[in-house]
Structures are given as structure tokens and as C-alpha cells.
C-alpha positions as CSV (number, residue, x, y, z in Angstrom):
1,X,-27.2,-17.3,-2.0
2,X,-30.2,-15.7,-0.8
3,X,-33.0,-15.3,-3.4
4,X,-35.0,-12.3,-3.6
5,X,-38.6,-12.7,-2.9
6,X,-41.5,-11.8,-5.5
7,X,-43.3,-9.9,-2.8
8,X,-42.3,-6.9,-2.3
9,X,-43.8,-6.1,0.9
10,X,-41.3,-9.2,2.3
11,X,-38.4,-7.5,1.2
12,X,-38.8,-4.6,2.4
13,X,-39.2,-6.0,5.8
14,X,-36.2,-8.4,5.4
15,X,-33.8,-5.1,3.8
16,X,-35.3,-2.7,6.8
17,X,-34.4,-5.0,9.1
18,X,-30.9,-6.0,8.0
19,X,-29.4,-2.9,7.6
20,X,-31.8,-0.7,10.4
21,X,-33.2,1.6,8.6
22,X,-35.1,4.3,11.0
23,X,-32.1,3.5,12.9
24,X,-28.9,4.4,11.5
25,X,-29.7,7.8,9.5
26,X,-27.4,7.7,6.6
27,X,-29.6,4.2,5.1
28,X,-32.3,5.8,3.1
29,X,-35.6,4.2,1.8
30,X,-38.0,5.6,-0.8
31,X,-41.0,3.8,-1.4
32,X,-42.8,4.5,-5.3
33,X,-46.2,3.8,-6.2
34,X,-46.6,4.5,-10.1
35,X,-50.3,4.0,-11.4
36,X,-50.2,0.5,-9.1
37,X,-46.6,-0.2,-10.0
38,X,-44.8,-0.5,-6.5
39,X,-41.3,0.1,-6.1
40,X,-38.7,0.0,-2.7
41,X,-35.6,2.4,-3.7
42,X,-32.7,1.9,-1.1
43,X,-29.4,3.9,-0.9
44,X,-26.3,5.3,1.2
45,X,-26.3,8.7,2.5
46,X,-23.2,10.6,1.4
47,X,-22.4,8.3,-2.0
48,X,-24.5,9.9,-4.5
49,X,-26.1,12.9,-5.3
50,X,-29.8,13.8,-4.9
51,X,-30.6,14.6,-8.4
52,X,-29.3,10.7,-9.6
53,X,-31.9,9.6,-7.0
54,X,-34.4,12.0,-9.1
55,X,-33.1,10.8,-12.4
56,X,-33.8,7.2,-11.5
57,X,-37.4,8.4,-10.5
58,X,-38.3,9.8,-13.7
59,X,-36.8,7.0,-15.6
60,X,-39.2,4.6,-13.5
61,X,-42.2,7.1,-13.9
62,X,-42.2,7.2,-17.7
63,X,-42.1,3.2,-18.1
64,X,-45.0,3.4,-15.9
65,X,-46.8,5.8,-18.1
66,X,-46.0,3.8,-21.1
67,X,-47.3,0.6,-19.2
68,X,-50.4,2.2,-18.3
69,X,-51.0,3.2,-21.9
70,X,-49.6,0.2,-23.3
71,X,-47.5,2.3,-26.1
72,X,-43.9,0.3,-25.2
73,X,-41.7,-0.2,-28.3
74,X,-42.3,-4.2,-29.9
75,X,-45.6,-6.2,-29.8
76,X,-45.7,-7.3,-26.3
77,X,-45.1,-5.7,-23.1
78,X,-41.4,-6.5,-21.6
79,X,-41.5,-7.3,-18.1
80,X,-41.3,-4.8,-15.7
81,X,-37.7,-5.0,-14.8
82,X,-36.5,-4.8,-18.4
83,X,-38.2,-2.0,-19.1
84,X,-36.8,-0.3,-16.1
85,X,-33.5,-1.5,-16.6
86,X,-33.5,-0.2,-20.3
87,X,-34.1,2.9,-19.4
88,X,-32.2,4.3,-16.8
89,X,-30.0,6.8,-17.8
90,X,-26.9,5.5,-16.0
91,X,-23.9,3.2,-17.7
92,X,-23.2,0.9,-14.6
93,X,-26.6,-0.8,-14.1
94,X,-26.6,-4.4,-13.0
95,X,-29.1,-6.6,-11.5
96,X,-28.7,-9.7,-8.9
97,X,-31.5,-12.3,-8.1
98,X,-28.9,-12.6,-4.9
99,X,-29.9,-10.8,-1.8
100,X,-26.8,-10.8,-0.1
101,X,-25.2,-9.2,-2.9
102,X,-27.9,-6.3,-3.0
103,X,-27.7,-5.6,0.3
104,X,-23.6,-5.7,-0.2
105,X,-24.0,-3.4,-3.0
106,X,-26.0,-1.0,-1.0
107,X,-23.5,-0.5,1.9
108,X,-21.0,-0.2,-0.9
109,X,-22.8,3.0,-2.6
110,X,-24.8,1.6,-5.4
111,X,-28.2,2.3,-5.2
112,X,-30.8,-1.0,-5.1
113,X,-34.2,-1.0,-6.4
114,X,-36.7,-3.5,-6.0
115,X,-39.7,-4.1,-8.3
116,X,-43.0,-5.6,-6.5
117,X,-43.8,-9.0,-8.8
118,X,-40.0,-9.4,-9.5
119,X,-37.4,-11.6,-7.9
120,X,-34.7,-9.8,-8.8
121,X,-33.2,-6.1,-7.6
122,X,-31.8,-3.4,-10.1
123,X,-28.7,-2.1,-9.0
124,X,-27.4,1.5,-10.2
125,X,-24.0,2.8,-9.7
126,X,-24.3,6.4,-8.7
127,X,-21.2,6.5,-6.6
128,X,-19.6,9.7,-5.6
129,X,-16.9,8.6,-3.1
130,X,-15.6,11.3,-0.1
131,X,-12.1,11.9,-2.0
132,X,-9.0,14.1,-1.5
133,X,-7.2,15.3,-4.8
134,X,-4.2,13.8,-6.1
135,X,-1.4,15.0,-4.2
136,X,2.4,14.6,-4.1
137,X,3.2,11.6,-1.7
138,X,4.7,12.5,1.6
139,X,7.2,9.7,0.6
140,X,9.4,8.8,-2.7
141,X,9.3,12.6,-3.4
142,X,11.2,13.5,-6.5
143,X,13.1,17.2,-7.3
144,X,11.7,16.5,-10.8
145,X,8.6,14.6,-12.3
146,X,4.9,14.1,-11.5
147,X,2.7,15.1,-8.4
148,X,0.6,13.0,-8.6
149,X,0.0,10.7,-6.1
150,X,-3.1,7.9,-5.1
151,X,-6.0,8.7,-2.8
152,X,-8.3,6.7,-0.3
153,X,-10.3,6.3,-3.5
154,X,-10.0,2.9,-5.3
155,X,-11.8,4.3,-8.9
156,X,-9.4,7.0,-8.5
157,X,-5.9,5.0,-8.1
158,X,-7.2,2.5,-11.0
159,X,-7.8,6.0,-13.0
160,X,-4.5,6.9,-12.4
161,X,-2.6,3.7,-13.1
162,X,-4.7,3.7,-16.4
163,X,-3.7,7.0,-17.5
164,X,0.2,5.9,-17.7
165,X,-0.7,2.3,-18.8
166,X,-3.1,2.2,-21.9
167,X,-2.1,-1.6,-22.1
168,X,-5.2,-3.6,-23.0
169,X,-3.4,-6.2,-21.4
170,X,-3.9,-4.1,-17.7
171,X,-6.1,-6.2,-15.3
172,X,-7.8,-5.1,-12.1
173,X,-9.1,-8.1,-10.6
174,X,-12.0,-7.0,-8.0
175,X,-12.3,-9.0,-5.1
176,X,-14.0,-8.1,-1.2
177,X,-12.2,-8.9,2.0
178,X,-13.7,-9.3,5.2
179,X,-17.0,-10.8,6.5
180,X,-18.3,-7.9,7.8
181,X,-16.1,-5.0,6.3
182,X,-16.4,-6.1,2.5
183,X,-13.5,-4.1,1.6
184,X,-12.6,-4.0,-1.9
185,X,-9.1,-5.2,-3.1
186,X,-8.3,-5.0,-6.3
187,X,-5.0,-7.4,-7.8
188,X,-3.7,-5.9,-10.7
189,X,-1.4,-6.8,-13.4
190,X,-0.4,-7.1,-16.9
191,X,-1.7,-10.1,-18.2
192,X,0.8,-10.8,-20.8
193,X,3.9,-10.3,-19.1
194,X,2.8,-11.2,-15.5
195,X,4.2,-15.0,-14.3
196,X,1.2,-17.0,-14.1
197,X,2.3,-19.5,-11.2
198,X,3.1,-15.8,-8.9
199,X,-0.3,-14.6,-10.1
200,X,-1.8,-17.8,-9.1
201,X,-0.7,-17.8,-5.5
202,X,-1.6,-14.1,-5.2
203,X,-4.7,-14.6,-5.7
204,X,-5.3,-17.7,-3.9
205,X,-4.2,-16.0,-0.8
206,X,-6.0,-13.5,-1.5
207,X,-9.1,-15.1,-1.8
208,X,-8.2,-17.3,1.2
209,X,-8.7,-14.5,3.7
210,X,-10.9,-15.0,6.7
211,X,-11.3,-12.5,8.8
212,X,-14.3,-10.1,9.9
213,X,-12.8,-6.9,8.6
214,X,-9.4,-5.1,8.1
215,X,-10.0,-1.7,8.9
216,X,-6.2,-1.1,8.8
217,X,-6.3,-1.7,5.3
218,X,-3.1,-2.3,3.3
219,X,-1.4,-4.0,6.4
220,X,-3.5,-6.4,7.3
221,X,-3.7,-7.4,3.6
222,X,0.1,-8.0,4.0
223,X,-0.4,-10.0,7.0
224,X,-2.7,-12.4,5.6
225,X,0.0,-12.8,2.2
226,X,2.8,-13.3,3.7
227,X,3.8,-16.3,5.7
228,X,7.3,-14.8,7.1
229,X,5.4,-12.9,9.6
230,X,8.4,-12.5,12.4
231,X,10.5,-11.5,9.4
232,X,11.7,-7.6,10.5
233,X,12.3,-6.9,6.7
234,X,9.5,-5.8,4.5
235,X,8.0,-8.7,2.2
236,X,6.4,-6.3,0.4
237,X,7.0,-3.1,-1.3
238,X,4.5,0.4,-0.4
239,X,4.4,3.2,-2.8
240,X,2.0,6.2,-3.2
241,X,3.3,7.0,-7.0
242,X,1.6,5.5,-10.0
243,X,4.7,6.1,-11.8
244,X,6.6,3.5,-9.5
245,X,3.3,0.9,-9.7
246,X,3.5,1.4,-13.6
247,X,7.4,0.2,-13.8
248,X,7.1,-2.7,-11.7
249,X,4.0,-3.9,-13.7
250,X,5.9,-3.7,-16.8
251,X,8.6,-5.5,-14.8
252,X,6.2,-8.8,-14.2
253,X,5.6,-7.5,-11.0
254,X,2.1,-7.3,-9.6
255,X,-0.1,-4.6,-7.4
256,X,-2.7,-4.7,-4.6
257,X,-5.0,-1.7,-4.1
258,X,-7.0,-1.4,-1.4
259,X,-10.0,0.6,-0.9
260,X,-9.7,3.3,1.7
261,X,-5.6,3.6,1.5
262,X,-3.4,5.4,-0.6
263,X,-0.8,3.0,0.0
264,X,-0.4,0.2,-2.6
265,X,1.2,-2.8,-2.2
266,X,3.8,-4.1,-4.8
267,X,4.4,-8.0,-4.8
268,X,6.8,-9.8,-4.7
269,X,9.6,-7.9,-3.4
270,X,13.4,-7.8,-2.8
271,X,16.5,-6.1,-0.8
272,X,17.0,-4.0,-4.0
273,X,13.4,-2.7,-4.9
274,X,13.8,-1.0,-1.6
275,X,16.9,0.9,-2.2
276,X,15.9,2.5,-5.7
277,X,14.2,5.4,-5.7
278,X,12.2,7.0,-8.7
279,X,14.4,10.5,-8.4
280,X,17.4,8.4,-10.7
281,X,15.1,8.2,-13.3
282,X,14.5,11.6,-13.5
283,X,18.2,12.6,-13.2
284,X,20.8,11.8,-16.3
285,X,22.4,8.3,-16.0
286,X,25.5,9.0,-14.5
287,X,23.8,11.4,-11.8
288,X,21.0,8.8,-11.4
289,X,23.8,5.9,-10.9
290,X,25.8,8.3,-8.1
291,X,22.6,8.8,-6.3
292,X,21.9,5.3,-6.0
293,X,25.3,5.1,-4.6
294,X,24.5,7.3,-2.2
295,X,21.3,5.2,-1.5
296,X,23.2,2.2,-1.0
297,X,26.0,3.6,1.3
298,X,23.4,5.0,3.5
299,X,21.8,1.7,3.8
300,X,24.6,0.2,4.5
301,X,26.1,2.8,7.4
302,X,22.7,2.8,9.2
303,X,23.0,-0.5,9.8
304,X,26.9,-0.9,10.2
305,X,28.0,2.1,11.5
306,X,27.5,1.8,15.2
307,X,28.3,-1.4,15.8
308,X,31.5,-1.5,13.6
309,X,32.5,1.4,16.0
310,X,32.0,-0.1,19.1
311,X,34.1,-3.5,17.7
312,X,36.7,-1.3,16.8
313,X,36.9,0.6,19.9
314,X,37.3,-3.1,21.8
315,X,39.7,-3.9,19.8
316,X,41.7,-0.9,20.5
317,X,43.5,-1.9,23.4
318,X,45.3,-4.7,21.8
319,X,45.8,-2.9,18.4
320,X,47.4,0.6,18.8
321,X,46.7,1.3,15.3
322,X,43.3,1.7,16.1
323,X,43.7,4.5,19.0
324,X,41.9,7.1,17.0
325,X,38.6,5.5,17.5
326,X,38.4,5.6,21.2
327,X,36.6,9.2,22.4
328,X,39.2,11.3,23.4
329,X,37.2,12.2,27.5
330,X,36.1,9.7,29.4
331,X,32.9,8.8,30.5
332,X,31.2,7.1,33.4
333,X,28.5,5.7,31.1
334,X,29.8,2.9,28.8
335,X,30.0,3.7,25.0
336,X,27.4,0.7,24.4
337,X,24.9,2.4,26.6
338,X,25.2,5.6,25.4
339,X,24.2,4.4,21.5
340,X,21.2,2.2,23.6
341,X,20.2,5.7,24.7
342,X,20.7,7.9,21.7
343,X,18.8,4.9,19.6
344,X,15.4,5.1,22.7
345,X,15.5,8.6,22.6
346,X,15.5,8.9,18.3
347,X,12.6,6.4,18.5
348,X,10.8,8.4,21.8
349,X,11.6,11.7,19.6
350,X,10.5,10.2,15.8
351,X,7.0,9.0,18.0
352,X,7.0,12.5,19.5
353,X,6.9,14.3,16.3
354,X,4.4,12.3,14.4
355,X,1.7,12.8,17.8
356,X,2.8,16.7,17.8
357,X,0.6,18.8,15.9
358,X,2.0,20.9,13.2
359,X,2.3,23.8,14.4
360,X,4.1,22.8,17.2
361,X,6.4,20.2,15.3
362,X,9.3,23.1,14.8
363,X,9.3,23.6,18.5
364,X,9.6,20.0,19.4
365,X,12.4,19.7,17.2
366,X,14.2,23.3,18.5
367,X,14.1,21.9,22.2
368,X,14.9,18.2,21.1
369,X,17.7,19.5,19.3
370,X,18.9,21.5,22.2
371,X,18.5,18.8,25.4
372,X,19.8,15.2,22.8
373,X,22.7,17.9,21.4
374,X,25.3,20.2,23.1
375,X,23.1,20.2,26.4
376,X,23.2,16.3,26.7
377,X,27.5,16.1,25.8
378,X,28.2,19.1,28.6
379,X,26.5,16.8,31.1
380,X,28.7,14.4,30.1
381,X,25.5,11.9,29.1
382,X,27.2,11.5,26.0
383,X,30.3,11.5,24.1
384,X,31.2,13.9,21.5
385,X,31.8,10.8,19.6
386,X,28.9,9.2,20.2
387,X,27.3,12.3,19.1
388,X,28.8,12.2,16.1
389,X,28.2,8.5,15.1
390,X,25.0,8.0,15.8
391,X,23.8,11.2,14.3
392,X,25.4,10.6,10.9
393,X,23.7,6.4,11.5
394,X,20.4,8.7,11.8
395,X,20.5,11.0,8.5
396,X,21.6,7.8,6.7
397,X,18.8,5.9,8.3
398,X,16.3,8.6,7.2
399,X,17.7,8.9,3.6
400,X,16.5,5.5,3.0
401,X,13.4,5.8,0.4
402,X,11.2,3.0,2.2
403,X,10.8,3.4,5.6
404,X,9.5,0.0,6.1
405,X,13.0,-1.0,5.4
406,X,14.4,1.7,7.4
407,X,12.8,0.4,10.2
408,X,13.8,-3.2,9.5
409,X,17.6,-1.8,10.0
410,X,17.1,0.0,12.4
411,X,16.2,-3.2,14.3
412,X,19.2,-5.3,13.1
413,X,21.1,-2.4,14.0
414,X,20.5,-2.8,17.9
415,X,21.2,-6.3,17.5
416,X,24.3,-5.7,16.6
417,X,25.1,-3.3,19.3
418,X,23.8,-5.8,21.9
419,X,25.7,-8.7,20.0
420,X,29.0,-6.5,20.3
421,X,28.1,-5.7,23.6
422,X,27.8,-8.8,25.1
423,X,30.4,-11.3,23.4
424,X,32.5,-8.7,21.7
425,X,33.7,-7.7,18.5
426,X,33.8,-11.4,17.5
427,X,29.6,-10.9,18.3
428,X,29.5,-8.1,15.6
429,X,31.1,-10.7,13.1
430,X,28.8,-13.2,13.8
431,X,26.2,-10.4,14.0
432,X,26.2,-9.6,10.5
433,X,27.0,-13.1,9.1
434,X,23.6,-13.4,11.1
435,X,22.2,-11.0,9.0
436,X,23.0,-11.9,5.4
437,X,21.8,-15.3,6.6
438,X,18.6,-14.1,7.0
439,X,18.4,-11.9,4.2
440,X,19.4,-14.8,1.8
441,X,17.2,-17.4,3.1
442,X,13.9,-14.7,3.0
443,X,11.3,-15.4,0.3
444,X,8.7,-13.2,-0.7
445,X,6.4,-15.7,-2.5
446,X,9.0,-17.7,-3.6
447,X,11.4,-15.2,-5.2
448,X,15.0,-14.8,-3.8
449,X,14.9,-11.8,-1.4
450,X,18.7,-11.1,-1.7
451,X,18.6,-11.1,-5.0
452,X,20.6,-10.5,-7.7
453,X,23.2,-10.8,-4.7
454,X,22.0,-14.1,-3.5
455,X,21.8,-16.4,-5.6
456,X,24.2,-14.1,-7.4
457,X,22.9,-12.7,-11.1
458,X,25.4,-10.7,-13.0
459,X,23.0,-8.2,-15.0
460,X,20.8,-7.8,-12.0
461,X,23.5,-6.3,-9.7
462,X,24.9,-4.6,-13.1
463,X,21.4,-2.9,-12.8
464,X,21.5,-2.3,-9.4
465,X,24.7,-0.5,-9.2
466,X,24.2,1.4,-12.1
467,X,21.3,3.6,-13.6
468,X,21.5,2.3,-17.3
469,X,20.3,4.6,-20.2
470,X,16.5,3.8,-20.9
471,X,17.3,3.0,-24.7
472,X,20.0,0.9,-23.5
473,X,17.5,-1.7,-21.8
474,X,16.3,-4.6,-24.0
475,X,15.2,-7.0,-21.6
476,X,13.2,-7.1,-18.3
477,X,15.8,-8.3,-15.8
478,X,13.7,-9.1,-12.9
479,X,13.7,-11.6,-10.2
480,X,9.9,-12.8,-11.1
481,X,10.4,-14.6,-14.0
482,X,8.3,-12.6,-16.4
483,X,6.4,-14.3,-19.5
484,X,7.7,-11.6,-22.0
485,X,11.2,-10.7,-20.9
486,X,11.3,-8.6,-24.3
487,X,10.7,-5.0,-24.0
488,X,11.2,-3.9,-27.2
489,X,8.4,-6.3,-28.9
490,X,6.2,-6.0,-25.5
């Protein structure tokens, strides 16, 4: 803690100093000199408006007037910081004998004023962030239900979570991140039904971060959480809906905002929060528990499909049965090499369209289609097979709702190929025993990542499998361990 000096002329110097003013242009400082009564106002260029700036000024003026005619309300005269915090016309008004904190607050967007004589500095929240509206999210888009979706702006996401949760049991724990960033990152959860021991060691790692800043916001958060760091598969879940952050934390799940992304951070996490996607709640039951089967089949292709092939097709030789899988022309590039290539030149593409500008996106994909399609099979560079297989691996992979987990697969997915490549199809068996090894042994803060598959829990995968009538659910059936499993009393 650094304490605020009495002398005004002091701070000034020590505030100018810090944070450059007459250097950097967007720090501004307005000294006030009311019938003797000297003030330092300090602000952020760009996070309020100029009339708050002139509100706060008249506010100061007339206690000034009423000092200097000694007509204040009571028998004595308050000291000057009361009377200035009594009557500024704003609702967030705080003050801090801390320096460090006033000069935080400051580069935050609260204004800080500083009373000569006082060792203490007012601060008034006059914030008006640079903000986008609420739009729908580029991902977890829905045929039917809101379009709504969070913003850069942290007062703004909180607004919106609290708008479908009126729970007075809703917590949004503020806490800063970063030495020199002091990015705000907010935990939030439902105090009531939230597992106290998960809650504990969220916040514990939380507040264990040390780092100078983390400018890429919602990832490095996740870095710093989660131990598993090599792990390809997401510990964490991403969502940009408030709907989705609103069901998990009446599930007993818990949320991370952070300031500056419109991506929050669900935790903990498993296999199956990844494969459900807010469109089968907005569908009837038995068209939301078909689309889910959908979900899961494409999951399970992007990642199988391929390599299952390629076994198959070494097997051939030795099985007749199995003739119909082998490509009908041959090829002087092996089958293996050709899905190595079609898999490098999906990833070239994918990084290709997300650099293109919009405007030219349709054109990248027009002559992307043309040379990876018919052009590359007359060549002979690939099979029609090939072609075939791999693109149905690549609308499956893309009609997986989280990407993060799309990308996981996609990764286990070339493993596989290598594996099958290099011992045979016995290397695709021991390939994917491979992989539900390391799906069931994953923990995302404890919790089972494979569950309700491993360790097996019958209602869980009842509810994974099938999109149950609303009404029909009594309980929360959730991996976390809730505090109030009942949803009916909440």
C-alpha cells in the first residue's frame, strides 16, 4: 500500500509522473482552485463524457460556496472530503487512502480527485466503455431463439447474464489479472447451488496468476487454470450466448468473464458439454434428441472415418469381403498420403479464409473448390475415393458446435492415419484404444472428463443421448456435484 500524501502539490508530482501526463495525450489533469480550496482532477480520455467531468465541477464548486459562507447542513463543518463525497451526483463513488489503487482506478476509467489537506482520493465511476451492440454469435447459432450475444464489454456481459438470471444468489466475483495489464476477471456463479471445494480451487488459481499482462485475454486465463496444458482436448468450454452461461450456472457449473473478450469461459468441462448444442432446446424433444444424434455421429466420423478406411483397405487383401473399399483406379501416390495432403491443404485453406478479406472470401473458396476438387482427381493427385472420404470427415468436422474440440479431433485424427500408416490396421486399434485412454484419464479440475461414459453414470448418458422434456427434469444431473441437486425447490 501506498498512502496518499496530505500535500497536494506532492501528489500531483508523484500521479504526473507515474502515468506521463504531458506525455501520453489521452491522461488528462485539471487542476481547481475554489475560494483557496485546491483540488487535482485526473481522468482517461475516451471513458467518460465531458459533461460528467463538468458535473463533478459544479458539485465541488457549490461545497466550496457553502464553506466559504459557512451555511453547511449540522453544527460543524464536515471535512472537506465528505462534503465533496456527499454531494456528487453520481451512484458509484468510492474513496481509497491507497495510491496504487487510485492510480489503478484511473487507467481503468474512473475518474480520481484529490483534495489538498486530505490523504485520501475520491474516486467517481463515470465509465462509458468503447462497446459493440449485442450481436448474434458467429458460433452456437440457433434457427430459433435469442440474438443476443456478449461484447468486449464486461458491465455489458454481467448485464446480460443478469437479465436471464434474477437469482439473488448470482455472484460476480471481481478480481484483476496481470501486473501491468490489470485486466478485470470476473468468476461467477450461483452461490447456492455452486460446489464449494470447485469454487475454491477456481478461485485460488485465479488469484494465483503471475504474469505481467494477458493481452490475449480469455486464453491465457485458460492457460494459467489448467494444469493439462499438452492436453489437445479443450479443458474448458467457450461460448458467446448468455443463454448457454445461464444453464450451466444453474447446473453447478461456474463462469469466467474477462474484460475485453466476448468469449467466456465455462468451468469445469467434459466430452459431452461439447457436443450439445443450444439449437435442441429450441426444437421439440424428439427433433432436439435426433439432432444431437446427428451431433454425436459427426463427432464420431471426423475422427474415425479416415483412419477406419485406410485399415480396411489393408485389410483388403487378405479378406475379399472387403474389396469394395479399395478405389477402383490406381494411383502412384499411396492412399495414406493422399489423406496427409487433403488434411495440409483443409488446414492451408481454413488459414487462407480466415486472413482473406470478405469480399474476396467467395473467390477463395470458388478457386479452392475448383484446384482441391475435380481439377486435383483428373491429375490423378487424388482418388475419387479419397475425395469422397475426406470431404464427408470435413463437413462432419465443421458441424461440430465447439471448434476448440473440433480441432482437438482433428489432431487425433492424423494420429490415427500415421498410426495406421506405419504399423497397420492393428496401429488404428491401438490408435483409438489410445484415445479413450486419454479421454478417460483427463480431468478438468478434478471432474471426470469422459463422463457419464467413464466412470459410467446411467442418467447422465440417458441425458446425453436424449433431449428430455424440460418438465420432465427434476434433478441436476451434472458431473460437478452441485449443492442443490433439486430443481424444482431451487
Amino acid at each position: 500500500m501506498r498512502p496518499i500524501n496530505a500535500d497536494l502539490d506532492r501528489v500531483v508530482e508523484e500521479v504526473n509522473q507515474t502515468l506521463g501526463v504531458g506525455v501520453s495525450f489521452d491522461v488528462l489533469y485539471r487542476p481547481i482552485d475554489f475560494s483557496g480550496m485546491r483540488l487535482a482532477v485526473y481522468g482517461l480520455n475516451g471513458f467518460f463524457q465531458s459533461l460528467f467531468v463538468f458535473d463533478i465541477v459544479k458539485a465541488v464548486e457549490r461545497v466550496a460556496q457553502r464553506l466559504a459562507e459557512n451555511k453547511v447542513h449540522g453544527a460543524k463543518v464536515k471535512a472537506l472530503g465528505d462534503a465533496i463525497y456527499a454531494e456528487l451526483p453520481f451512484v458509484q463513488v468510492d474513496r481509497t487512502k491507497d495510491l496504487e489503487k487510485a492510480l489503478i482506478n484511473i487507467m481503468s476509467g474512473p475518474i480520481a480527485i484529490f483534495v489538498d489537506g486530505q490523504s485520501e482520493a475520491i474516486l467517481v465511476d463515470t465509465r462509458l466503455y468503447p462497446a459493440r451492440n449485442p450481436d448474434d454469435p458467429a458460433v452456437e447459432r440457433v434457427v430459433r431463439g435469442p440474438r443476443d450475444g456478449y461484447t468486449e464489454t464486461l458491465v455489458t456481459n454481467v448485464a446480460l447474464t443478469r437479465r436471464r438470471l434474477r437469482d439473488p444468489g448470482l455472484r460476480f466475483e471481481l478480481h484483476q489479472v496481470g501486473q501491468r495489464s490489470k485486466t478485470d476477471v470476473c468468476l461467477v456463479y450461483i452461490n447456492d447451488i455452486v460446489n464449494p471445494d470447485l469454487l475454491a480451487a477456481v478461485r485460488k488459481k485465479i488469484q494465483g496468476i503471475q504474469v505481467d499482462g494477458i493481452p490475449m485475454a480469455e486464453q491465457s486465463i485458460e492457460e494459467f487454470l489448467i494444469d493439462n496444458k499438452w492436453n489437445p482436448y479443450p479443458m474448458a468450454r467457450y461460448t458467446e450466448r448468455p443463454d448457454v452461461v445461464a444453464t450451466h450456472l444453474l447446473q453447478g457449473y461456474m463462469a469466467i468473464f474477462v474484460d475485453t473478450s466476448p468469449e467466456v469461459i465455462i468451468l469445469p468441462t467434459t466430452f459431452v458439454d461439447h457436443v450439445q448444442h443450444p439449437e435442441d432446446y429450441h426444437q421439440t424433444p424428439l427433433s432436439g434428441t435426433y439432432m444431437r444424434w446427428i451431433l454425436l455421429l459427426s463427432v464420431i466420423l471426423s475422427v474415425l472415418l479416415p483412419p477406419v478406411w485406410l485399415a480396411l483397405i489393408q485389410f483388403a487383401p487378405s479378406m475379399p469381403a472387403l474389396h469394395w473399399v479399395v478405389p477402383h483406379k490406381e494411383s502412384s501416390i499411396p492412399i495414406w498420403m493422399q489423406m496427409i495432403f487433403a488434411e495440409v491443404g483443409m488446414d492451408i485453406l481454413r488459414r487462407a479464409v480466415i486472413n482473406t478479406p470478405m469480399t474476396l472470401g467467395n473467390a477463395l473458396g470458388i478457386v479452392a473448390g475448383v484446384i482441391f476438387g475435380q481439377t486435383a482427381v483428373t491429375v490423378g493427385l487424388y482418388s475419387a475415393e479419397v475425395m469422397v472420404f475426406m470431404a464427408v470427415t470435413f463437413v462432419a468436422s465443421f458441424a461440430t458446435s465447439s471448434p476448440e474440440l473440433a480441432a482437438a479431433n482433428r489432431l487425433v485424427r492424423m494420429m490415427l492415419l500415421i498410426l495406421t500408416t506405419l504399423i497397420g490396421p492393428w496401429g488404428c486399434v491401438v490408435g483409438i484404444l489410445g484415445w479413450f485412454a486419454l479421454l478417460g484419464r483427463s480431468r478438468s479440475f478434478g471432474v471426470p472428463y469422459f463422463w457419464p461414459i467413464l466412470p459410467f453414470h446411467f442418467y447422465g448418458f440417458k441425458q446425453m443421448l436424449v433431449r428430455e422434456p424440460l418438465p420432465d427434469i427434476k434433478t441436476r444431473i451434472s458431473a460437478v456435484h452441485p449443492v442443490d441437486p433439486d430443481k424444482r425447490t431451487g
